[in-house]
C-alpha angles and dihedrals in degrees: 000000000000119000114277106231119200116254133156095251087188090059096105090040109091125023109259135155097262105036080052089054088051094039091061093038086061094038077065116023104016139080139182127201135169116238120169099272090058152291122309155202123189132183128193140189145141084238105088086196111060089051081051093051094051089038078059108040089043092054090241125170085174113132119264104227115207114204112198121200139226095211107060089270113150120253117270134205138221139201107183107179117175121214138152093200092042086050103044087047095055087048091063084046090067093262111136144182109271083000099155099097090038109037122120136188108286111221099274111196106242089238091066104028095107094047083050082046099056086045089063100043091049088050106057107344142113148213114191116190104201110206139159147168133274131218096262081048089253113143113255117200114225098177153304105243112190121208141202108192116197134153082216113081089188098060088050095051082050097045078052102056092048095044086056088052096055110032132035092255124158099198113114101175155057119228126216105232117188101278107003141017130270145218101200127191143186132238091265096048083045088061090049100045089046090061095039090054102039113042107129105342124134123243088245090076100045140070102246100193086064096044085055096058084057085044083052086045102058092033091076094031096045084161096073089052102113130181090268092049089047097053090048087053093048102045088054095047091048093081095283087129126107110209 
């Protein structure tokens, strides 16, 4: 008989912010799969911390696994938990086995979609800030492109239709990209996803190297800073970061 690790089984259970935040992870960057020795969940990034954080909101003593690279790749990190109750509950989520050409949105409460959101985004998203310089070697700001990267057109499509319900975006369609599919949005609809995902969550449960490329952001086009950015900035700068 295996050894028997320590993890919440009911974490998957019951919506809350930070199972939201996991779930989405894992909708992006996770996978599970049955073998012969048992059921399991893995979760990868190149940001040690964030496997840290789940390891440590899922009451995991499960061990963290580090891949190094031969081609200049950077690191990346594993938590593999098996476990037959957290399995069979993200298979009624929506999670499956080889998922990443069928999956589709789950049904997210409103209450904890932007928290599903930033999991998504943390998992296999990206913010690209597009600069130059001037003539006079000033800085000169092109554009903030948001992206939602999935091998599943249709959750996409389906991320696409809620976000539209919640937040003022223009974008009406999903792009093929060489080996996967992509939510693309403008600097504007940047602006507005950054506030939707950010309000009054603590850097434990984000990404930073990717807040900071919205800080950046704002940094050059101080115009664009609003009441709701500058609270998020604040609220950030004011000793809400986790070394």
């Amino acid at each position: 008989m295996g050894i028997k690790y320590k993890v919440n089984e009911d974490f998957f259970k019951e919506w809350n912010p930070t199972m939201a935040y996991v779930l989405g992870f894992i909708y992006a960057d996770g996978c599970i799969y049955p073998s012969a020795r048992g059921s399991y969940l893995c979760v990868t990034s190149i940001d040690e911390s964030i496997i840290l954080g789940i390891k440590r909101w899922m009451e995991s003593d499960h061990t963290i696994t580090k891949t190094i690279f031969d081609d200049n790749r950077k690191p990346r990190f594993a938590l593999k938990i098996g476990n037959k109750a957290i399995y069979d509950n993200l298979l009624k989520l929506g999670v499956y086995p080889s998922k990443s050409l069928i999956i589709r949105m789950p049904d997210v409460p409103p209450f904890v979609l932007r928290h599903f959101l930033r999991g998504c985004f943390d998992g296999d998203g990206c913010i690209n800030l597009y600069r130059s310089r001037g003539l006079k070697q000033e800085i000169i700001l092109r554009k903030l492109t948001t992206i939602f990267t999935s091998g599943s057109r249709l959750f996409l499509e389906d991320l696409l239709y809620i976000l539209k319900e919640n937040l003022p975006l223009q974008q009406t369609r999903v792009y093929a990209g060489r080996r996967a599919f992509q939510l693309r949005f403008n600097t504007s609809e940047s602006v507005q996803l950054f506030k939707f995902m950010y309000a009054s969550v603590p850097t434990e449960f984000f990404f930073l190297r990717k807040f900071e490329t919205f800080a950046s952001y704002f940094a050059l086009r101080p115009q664009r800073i609003d009441k709701e950015v500058e609270i998020i900035l604040r609220y950030v700068g004011s000793g809400h970061v986790v070394k």
